[in-house]
LUMMAR-286445 format. One record per residue (C-alpha): y, z, x negated; residue in one letter. Coordinates in Angstrom, 1 decimal. Each point is the difference from the previous one (the first is absolute). Layout:
BEGIN
Y, Z, X, residu
Y, Z, X, A
...
END
This chain:
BEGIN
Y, Z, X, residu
0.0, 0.0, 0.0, X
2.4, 1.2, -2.7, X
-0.7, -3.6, -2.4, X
0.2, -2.2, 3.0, X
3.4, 2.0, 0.8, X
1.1, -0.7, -3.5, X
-1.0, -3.7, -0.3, X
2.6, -0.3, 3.1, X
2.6, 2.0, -0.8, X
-0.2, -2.6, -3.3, X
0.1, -2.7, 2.1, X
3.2, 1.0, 1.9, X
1.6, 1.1, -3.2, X
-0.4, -3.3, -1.7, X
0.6, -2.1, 3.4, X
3.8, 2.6, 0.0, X
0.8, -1.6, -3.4, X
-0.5, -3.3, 0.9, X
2.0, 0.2, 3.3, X
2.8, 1.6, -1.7, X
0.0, -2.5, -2.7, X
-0.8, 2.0, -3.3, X
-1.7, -2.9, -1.7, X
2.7, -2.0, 0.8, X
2.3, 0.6, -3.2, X
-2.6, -0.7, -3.2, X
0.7, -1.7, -3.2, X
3.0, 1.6, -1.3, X
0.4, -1.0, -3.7, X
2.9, 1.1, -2.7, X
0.8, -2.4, -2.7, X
2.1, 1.5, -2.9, X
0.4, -1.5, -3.3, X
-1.3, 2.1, -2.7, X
2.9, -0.1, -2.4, X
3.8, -1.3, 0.5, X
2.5, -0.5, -2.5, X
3.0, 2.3, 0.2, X
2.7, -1.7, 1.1, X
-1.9, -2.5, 2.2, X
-1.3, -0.3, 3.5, X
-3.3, 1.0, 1.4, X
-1.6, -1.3, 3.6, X
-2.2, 2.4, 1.7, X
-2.3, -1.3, 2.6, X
-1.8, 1.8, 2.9, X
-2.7, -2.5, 2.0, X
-1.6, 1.1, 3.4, X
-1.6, -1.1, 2.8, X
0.7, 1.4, 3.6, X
-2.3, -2.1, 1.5, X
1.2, 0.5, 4.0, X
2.8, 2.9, -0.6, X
3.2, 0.0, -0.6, X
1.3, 1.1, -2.9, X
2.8, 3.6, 0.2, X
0.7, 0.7, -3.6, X
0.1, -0.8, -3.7, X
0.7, 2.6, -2.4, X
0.5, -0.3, -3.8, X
-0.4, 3.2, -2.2, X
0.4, 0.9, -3.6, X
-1.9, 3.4, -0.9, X
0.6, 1.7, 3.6, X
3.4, -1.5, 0.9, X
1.1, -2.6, 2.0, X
2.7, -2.7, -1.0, X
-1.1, -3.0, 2.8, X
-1.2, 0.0, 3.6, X
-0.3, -3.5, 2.2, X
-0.6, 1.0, 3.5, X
0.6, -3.7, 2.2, X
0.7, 2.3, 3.0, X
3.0, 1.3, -1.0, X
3.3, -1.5, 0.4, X
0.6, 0.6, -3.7, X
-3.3, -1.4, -1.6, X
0.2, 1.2, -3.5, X
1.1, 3.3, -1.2, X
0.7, 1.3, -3.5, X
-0.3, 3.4, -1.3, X
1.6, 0.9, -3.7, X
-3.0, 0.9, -2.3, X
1.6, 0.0, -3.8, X
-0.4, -3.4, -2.1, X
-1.6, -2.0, 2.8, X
2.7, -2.9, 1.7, X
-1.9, -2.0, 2.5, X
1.1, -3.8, 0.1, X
0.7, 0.3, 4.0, X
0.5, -3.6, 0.2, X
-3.3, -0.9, -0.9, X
-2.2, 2.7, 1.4, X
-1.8, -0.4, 2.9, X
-3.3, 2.2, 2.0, X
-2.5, -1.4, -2.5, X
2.3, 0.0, -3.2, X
2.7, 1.8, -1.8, X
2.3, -1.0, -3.2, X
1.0, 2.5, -2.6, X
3.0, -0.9, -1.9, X
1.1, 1.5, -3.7, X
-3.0, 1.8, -0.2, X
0.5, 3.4, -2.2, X
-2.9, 2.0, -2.0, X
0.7, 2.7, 2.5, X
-1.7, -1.7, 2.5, X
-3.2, -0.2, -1.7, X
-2.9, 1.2, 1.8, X
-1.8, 0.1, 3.6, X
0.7, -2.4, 2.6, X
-1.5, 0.2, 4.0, X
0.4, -1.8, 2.7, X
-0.4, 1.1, 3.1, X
-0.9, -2.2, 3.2, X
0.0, 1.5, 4.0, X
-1.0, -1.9, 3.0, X
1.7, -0.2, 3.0, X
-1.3, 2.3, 2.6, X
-2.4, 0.9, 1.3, X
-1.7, 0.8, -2.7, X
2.9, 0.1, -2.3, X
-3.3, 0.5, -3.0, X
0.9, -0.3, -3.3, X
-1.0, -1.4, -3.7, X
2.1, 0.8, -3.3, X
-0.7, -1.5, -3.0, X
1.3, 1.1, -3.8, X
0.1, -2.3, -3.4, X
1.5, 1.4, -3.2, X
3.5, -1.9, -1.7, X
0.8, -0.1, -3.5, X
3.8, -0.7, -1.2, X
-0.4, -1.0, -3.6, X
2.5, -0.4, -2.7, X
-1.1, -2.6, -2.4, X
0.2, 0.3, -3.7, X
3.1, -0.9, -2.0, X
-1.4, -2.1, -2.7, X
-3.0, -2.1, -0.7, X
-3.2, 2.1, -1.3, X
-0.4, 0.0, -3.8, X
-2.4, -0.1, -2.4, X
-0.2, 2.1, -2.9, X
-1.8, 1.2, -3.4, X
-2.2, -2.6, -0.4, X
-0.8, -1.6, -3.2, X
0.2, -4.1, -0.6, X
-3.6, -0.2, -1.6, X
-2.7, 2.4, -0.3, X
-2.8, 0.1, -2.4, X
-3.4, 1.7, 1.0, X
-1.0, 0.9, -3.5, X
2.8, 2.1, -0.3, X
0.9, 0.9, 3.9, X
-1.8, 1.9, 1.7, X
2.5, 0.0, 3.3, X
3.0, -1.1, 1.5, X
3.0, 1.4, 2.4, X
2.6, -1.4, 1.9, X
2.5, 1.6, 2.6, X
1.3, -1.5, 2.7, X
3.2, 1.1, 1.6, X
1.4, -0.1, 3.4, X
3.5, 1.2, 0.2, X
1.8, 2.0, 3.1, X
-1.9, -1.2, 3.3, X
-1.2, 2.3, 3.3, X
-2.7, 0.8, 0.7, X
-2.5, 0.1, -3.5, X
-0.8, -3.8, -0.1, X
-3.7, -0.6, -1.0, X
-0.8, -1.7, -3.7, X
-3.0, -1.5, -0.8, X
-1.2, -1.2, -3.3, X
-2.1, -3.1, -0.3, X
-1.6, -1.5, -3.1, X
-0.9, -3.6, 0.1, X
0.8, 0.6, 3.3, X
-2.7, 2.5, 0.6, X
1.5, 3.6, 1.8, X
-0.4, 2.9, -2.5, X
0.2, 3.1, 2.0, X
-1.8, 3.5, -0.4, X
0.6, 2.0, -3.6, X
1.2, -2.6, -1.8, X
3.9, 0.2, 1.9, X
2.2, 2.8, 0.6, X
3.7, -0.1, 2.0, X
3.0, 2.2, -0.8, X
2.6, 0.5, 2.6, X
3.7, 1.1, -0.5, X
2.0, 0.5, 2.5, X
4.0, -1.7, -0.4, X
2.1, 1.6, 3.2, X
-1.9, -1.2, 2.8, X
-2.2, -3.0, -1.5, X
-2.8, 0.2, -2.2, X
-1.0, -1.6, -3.4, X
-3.3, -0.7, -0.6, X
-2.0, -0.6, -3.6, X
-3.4, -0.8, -0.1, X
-1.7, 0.1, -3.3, X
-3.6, -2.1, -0.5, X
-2.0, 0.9, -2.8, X
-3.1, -1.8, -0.8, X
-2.6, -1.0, -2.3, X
-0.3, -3.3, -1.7, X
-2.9, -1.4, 1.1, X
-2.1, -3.4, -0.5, X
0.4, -1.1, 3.9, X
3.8, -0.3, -0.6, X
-0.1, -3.1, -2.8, X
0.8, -2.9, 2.0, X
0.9, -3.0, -1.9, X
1.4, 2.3, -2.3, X
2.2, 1.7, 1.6, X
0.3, 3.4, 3.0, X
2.4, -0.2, 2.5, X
1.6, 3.4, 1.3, X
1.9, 0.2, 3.3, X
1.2, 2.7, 2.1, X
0.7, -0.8, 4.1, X
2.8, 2.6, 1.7, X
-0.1, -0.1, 3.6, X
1.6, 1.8, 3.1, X
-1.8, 0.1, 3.2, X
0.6, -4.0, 1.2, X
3.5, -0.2, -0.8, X
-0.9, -0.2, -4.0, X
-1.9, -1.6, -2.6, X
1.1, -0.6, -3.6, X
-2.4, -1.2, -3.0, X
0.5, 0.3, -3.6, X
-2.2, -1.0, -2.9, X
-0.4, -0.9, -3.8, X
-2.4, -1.7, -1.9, X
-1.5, 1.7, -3.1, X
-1.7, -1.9, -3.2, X
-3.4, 1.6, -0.6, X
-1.5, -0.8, -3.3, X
-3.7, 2.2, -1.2, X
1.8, 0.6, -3.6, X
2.8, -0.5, -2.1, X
0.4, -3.2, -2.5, X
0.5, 0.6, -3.7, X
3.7, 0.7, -1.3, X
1.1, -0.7, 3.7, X
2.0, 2.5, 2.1, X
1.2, -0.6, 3.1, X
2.8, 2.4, -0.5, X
0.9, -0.9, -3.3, X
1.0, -2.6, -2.1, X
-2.8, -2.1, -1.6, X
-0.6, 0.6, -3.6, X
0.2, -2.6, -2.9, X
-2.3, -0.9, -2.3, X
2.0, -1.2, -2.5, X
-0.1, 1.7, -3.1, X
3.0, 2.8, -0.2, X
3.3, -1.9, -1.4, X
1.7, 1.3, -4.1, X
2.3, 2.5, 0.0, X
2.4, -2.3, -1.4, X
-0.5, -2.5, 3.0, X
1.4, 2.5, 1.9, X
3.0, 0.6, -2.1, X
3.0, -0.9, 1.9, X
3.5, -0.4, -1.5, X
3.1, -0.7, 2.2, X
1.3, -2.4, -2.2, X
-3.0, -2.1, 0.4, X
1.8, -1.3, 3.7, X
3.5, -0.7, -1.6, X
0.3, -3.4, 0.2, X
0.0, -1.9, -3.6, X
3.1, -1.4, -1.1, X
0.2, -3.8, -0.1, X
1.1, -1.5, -3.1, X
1.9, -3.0, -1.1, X
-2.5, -3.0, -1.3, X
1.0, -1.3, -3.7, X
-0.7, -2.6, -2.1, X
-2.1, 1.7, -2.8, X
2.2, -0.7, -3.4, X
-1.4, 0.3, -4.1, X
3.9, -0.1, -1.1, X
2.8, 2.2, 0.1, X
3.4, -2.2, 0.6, X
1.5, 0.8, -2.8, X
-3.0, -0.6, -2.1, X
-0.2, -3.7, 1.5, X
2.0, -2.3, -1.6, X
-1.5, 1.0, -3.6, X
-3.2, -0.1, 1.3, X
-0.1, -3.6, 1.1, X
1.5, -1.1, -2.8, X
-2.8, 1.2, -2.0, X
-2.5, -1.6, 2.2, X
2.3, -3.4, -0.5, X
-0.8, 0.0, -3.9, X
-3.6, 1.5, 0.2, X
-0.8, -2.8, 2.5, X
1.9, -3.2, -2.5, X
-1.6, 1.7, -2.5, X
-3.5, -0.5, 1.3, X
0.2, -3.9, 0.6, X
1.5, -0.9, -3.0, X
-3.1, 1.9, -1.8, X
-2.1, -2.1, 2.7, X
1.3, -3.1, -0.9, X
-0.1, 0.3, -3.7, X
-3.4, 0.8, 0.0, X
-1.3, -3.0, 2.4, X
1.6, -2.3, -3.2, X
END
């Protein structure tokens, strides 16, 4: 007696929430972007389906307070409430949409909408979606501490930082090394805080290993993002070599191997880059002039002298 009483008093109870029309309002979706950049304007969505109600009420909340109501009953349709940081876009914003303008880091956080049908069941669904206002960083991510060329006779491991200057929230940084993600012991990240952002410094280190040599070389590269608003990607390519050449370091200048110059090559004298004086050009002369005259005349006479001896002797 008692079970069949039950099994009715089921009956009626679901048959009173179909005739009032509970089942009527289903469906009711929020859609919230998960990060917006300060400054800019976010659109919230709210999606439902009322089936053969009417709809009484829209209601937008941040943490427990309202800022925006749509009720199409009412001679005034929209109403605003002041909730710090939030400015809806009135213009714009309708029973299944609203429009934030100037968004603020203050207004970082929860996010419900709330939905109500008409009577008579006036039931109703609320829905709640996290937002994110982001600041993004000030300066491209950096790479730094890491060497040109490595050799694995001689290193054992590398290290590298990479930097990411003044952002909010922490950004994520991931290493990768020939494009492989290196995560787990191998990375650490140091924060600092500057004011109200955050600087963040991730440090890799890692040993050199066979599976990196790829046509000779390893390529490092750090990715920064932030939520979906960011993504930045920096790397650098490093010369791997198994060991050093002879007399070659990369750091230093190559070595001769010429033998060592004299000590008196190396002399240097200032007056060695005077210029030399140019001097005039002369006919080269075996006389004096004043010793001239006599001395032609004697070669006169020597000279007769000679071919009248000639001539005597060819008689």
């Amino acid at each position: 007696m008692y079970r069949v009483l039950g099994v009715n008093l089921f009956r009626v109870t679901i048959w009173l929430w179909f005739s009032t029309g509970v089942f009527g309002l289903r469906d009711v979706k929020i859609k919230v972007p998960q990060a917006v950049i300060k400054g800019r304007e976010a659109n919230l969505e709210c999606s439902f389906d009322l089936e053969n109600e009417n709809l009484y009420s829209v209601k937008w909340y941040r943490g427990g307070f309202e800022f925006y109501r749509y009720t199409p009953t009412d001679l005034q349709k929209v109403k605003l409430f002041d909730v710090k940081g939030i400015k809806v876009k009135e213009s714009e914003s309708t029973e299944r949409k609203i429009i934030l303008e100037d968004v603020s880091r203050d207004i970082s956080g929860p996010f419900s909408c709330e939905v109500t049908a008409d009577k008579p069941s006036f039931f109703t669904a609320i829905q709640t979606a996290e937002l994110q206002v982001v600041e993004l960083p000030k300066k491209e991510p950096y790479i730094t501490g890491l060497k040109h060329r490595y050799y694995t006779s001689e290193d054992r491991t590398f290290h590298a930082n990479c930097t990411c200057e003044e952002s909010y929230p922490s950004p994520n940084i991931t290493w990768f090394i020939n494009d492989l993600p290196i995560r787990g012991p191998h990375v650490m990240k140091h924060t600092f805080n500057r004011g109200s952002l955050i600087t963040v410094v991730s440090t890799i280190r890692h040993h050199l290993s066979k599976k990196f040599y790829i046509n000779g070389y390893m390529k490092v590269k750090c990715t920064v993002s932030l939520f979906d608003v960011y993504l930045r990607s920096v790397e650098k390519n490093v010369d791997l070599f198994k060991k050093r050449r002879r007399n070659h370091h990369p750091d230093r200048m190559v070595i001769s191997t010429l033998p060592p110059p004299k000590p008196e090559d190396l002399y240097y004298d200032a007056e060695d880059e005077k210029p030399e004086k140019e001097f005039p050009r002369t006919i080269l002369s075996f006389f004096s002039p004043s010793e001239a005259s006599s001395n032609l005349t004697s070669l006169l006479l020597t000279t007769l002298l000679l071919v009248i001896i000639f001539f005597s002797n060819c008689r």
